[in-house]
Backbone as CSV, one residue per row, in Angstrom:
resi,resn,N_x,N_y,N_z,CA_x,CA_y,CA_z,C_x,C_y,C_z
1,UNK,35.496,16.426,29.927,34.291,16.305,29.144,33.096,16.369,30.091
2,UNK,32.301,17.212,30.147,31.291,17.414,30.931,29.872,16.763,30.073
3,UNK,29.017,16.578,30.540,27.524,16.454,29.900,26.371,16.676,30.977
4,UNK,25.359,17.657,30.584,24.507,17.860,31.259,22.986,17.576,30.456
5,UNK,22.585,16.546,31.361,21.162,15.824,30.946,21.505,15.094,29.747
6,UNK,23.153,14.854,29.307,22.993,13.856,28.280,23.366,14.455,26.906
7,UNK,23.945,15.552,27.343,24.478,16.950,26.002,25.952,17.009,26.621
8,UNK,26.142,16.960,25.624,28.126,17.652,25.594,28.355,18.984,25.795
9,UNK,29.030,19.909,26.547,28.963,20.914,27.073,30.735,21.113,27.111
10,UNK,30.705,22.103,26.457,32.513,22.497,26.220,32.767,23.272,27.129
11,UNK,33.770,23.073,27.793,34.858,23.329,28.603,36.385,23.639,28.399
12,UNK,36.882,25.054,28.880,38.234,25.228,29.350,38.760,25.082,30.581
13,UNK,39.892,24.665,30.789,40.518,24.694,32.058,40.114,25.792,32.865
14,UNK,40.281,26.008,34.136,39.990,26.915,35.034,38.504,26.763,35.319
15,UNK,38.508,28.423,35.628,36.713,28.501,36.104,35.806,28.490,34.632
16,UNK,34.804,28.176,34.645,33.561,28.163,33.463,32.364,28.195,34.289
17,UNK,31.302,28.912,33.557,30.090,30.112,33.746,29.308,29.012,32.682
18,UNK,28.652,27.973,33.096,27.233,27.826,32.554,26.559,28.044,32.498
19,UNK,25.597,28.869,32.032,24.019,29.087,32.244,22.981,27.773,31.961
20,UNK,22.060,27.933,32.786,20.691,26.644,32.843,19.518,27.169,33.281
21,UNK,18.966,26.179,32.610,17.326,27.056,33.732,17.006,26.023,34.520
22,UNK,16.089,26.931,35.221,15.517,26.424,36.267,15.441,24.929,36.277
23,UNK,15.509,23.773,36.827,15.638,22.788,36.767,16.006,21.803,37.723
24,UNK,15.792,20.571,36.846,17.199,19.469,37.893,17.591,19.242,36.458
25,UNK,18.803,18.895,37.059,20.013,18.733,35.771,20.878,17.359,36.246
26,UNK,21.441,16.672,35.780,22.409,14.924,35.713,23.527,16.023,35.105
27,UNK,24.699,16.279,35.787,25.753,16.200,35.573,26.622,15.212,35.716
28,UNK,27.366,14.928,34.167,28.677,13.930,34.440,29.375,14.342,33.746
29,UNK,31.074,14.234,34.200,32.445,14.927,33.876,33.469,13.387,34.066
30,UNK,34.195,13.980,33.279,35.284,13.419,33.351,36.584,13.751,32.400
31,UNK,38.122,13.271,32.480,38.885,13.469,31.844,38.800,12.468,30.510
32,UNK,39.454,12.896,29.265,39.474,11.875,28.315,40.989,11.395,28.391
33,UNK,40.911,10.106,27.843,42.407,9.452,28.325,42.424,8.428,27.610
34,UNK,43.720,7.718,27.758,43.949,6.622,27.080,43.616,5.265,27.731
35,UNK,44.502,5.016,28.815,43.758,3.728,29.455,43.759,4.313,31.078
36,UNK,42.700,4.556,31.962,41.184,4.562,31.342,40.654,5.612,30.606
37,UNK,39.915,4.957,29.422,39.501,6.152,28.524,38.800,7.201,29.117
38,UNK,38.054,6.997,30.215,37.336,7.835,31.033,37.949,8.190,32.216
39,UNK,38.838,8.864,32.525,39.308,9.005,33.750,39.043,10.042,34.416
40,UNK,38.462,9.485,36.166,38.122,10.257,36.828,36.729,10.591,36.501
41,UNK,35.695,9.410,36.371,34.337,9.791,35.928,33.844,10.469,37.645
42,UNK,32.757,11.335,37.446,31.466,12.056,38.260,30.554,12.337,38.082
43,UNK,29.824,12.379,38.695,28.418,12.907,38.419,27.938,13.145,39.707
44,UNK,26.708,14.521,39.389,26.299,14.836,40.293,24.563,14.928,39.761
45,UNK,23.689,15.399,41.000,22.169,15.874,40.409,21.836,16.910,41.216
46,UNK,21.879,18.159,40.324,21.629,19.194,41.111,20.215,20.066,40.728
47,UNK,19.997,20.478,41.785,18.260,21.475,40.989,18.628,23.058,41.142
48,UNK,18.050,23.810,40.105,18.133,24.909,40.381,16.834,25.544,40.296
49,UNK,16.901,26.754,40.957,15.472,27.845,41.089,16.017,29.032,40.111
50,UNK,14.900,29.910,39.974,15.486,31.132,39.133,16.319,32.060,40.025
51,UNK,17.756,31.943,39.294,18.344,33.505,39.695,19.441,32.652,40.649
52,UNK,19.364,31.095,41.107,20.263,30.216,41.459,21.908,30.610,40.916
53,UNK,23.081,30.858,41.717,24.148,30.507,41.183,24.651,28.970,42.063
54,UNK,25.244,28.667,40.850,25.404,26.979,41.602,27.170,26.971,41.733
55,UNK,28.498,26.509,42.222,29.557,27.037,42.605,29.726,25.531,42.643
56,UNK,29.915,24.685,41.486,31.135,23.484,41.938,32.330,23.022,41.613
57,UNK,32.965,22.041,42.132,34.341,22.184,41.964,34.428,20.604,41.412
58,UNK,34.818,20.272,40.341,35.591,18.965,39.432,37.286,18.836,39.895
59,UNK,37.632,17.572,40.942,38.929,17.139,41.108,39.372,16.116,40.315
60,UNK,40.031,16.072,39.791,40.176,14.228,39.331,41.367,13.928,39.856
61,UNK,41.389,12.331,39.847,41.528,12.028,41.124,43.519,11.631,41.074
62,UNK,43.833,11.174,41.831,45.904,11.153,41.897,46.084,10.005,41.886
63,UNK,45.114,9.239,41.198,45.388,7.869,40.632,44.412,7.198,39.711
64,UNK,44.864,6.784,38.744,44.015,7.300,37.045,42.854,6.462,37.378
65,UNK,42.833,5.008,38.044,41.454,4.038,38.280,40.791,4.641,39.052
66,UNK,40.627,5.408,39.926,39.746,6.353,40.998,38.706,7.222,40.596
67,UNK,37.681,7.108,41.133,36.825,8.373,40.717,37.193,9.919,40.741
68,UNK,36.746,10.264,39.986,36.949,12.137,40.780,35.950,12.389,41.849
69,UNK,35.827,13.689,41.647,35.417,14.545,42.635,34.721,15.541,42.304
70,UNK,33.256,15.638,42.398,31.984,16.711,42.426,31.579,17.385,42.774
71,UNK,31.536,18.437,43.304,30.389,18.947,44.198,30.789,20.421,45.201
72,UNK,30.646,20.898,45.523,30.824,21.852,46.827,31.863,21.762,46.865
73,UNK,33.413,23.045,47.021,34.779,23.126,47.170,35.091,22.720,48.565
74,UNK,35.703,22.550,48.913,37.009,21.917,48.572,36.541,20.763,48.688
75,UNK,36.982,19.796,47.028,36.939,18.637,46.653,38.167,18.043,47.014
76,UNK,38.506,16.471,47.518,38.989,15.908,47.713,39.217,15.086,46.334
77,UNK,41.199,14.665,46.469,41.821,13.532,45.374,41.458,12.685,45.545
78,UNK,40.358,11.573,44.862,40.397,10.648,45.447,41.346,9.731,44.949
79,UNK,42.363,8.639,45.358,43.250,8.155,45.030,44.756,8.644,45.304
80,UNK,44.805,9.777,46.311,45.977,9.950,46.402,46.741,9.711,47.406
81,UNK,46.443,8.541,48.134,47.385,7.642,49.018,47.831,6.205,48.332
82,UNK,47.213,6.323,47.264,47.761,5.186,46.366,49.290,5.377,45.427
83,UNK,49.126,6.834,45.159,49.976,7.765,44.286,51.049,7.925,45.363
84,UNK,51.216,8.170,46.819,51.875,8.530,47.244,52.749,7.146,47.424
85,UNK,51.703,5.795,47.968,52.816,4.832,47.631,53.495,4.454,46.724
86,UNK,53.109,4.305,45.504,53.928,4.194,44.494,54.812,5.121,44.550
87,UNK,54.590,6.371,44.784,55.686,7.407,44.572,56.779,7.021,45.223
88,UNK,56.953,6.617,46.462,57.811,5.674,47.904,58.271,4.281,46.997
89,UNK,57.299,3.324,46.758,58.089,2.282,45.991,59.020,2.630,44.934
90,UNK,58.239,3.662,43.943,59.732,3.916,42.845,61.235,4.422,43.616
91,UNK,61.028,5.036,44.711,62.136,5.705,45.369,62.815,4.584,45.982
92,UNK,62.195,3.827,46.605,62.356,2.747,47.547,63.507,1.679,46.515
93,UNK,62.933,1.795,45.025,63.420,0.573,44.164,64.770,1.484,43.648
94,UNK,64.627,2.798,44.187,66.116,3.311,43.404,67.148,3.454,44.419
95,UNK,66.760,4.032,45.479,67.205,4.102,46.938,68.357,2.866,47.410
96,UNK,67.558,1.716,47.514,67.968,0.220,48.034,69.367,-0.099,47.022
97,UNK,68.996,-0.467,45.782,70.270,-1.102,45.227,71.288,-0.038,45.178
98,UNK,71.378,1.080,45.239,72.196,1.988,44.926,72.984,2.511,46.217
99,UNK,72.439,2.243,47.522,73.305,2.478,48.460,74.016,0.392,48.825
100,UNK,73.283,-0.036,48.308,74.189,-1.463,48.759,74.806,-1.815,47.409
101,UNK,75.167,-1.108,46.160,76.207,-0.894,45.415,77.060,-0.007,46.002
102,UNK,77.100,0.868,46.656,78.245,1.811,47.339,78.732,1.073,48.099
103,UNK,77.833,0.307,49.322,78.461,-0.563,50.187,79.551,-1.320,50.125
104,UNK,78.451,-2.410,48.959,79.742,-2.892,47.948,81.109,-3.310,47.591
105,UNK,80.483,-1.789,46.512,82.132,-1.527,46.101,82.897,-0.974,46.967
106,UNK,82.376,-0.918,48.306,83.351,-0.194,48.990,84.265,-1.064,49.900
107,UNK,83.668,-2.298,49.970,84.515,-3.247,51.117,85.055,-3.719,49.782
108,UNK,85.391,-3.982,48.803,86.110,-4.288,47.838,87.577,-3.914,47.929
């Protein structure tokens, strides 16, 4: 969900071609979601001159409480060393009991 100066502005996935005039403009984006309903809020404030192309890039982020990401490519995940631990703890919690059940049953 994007809004510029406070207007709803529709969006498809991929690249999208806004036109604006000349200006400064309050951009804010984000994903819609369940909990958080806003996920991955941003905003940026950008000005343009006539004949300006403006080139930015929206990340959201690899862990749903985290901000996204605005501005000039290459945008950074923010939140994705959080994602990667959890990713390690779920492994970690399947990993552990399942080789000391082999163990186990094996001196049995």
């Amino acid at each position: 969900m994007l809004t510029i100066n406070g207007y709803p502005v529709h969006l498809s996935w991929g690249r999208n071609s806004i036109p604006l005039p000349p200006g400064r403009h309050h951009l804010q984006i984000h994903i819609p979601y369940l909990i958080p309903p806003r996920l991955g809020p941003a905003e940026l404030l950008i000005h343009s001159r006539p004949g300006d192309q403006i080139h930015l890039q929206y990340t959201a982020p690899g862990f749903a409480f985290f901000p996204g990401s605005l501005g000039s490519a290459p945008q950074p995940f923010n939140g994705l060393f959080v994602q990667w631990i959890l990713i390690a703890f779920a492994v970690f919690c399947v990993f552990v009991p399942t080789v000391a059940i082999a163990l186990l049953s094996g001196l049995g």
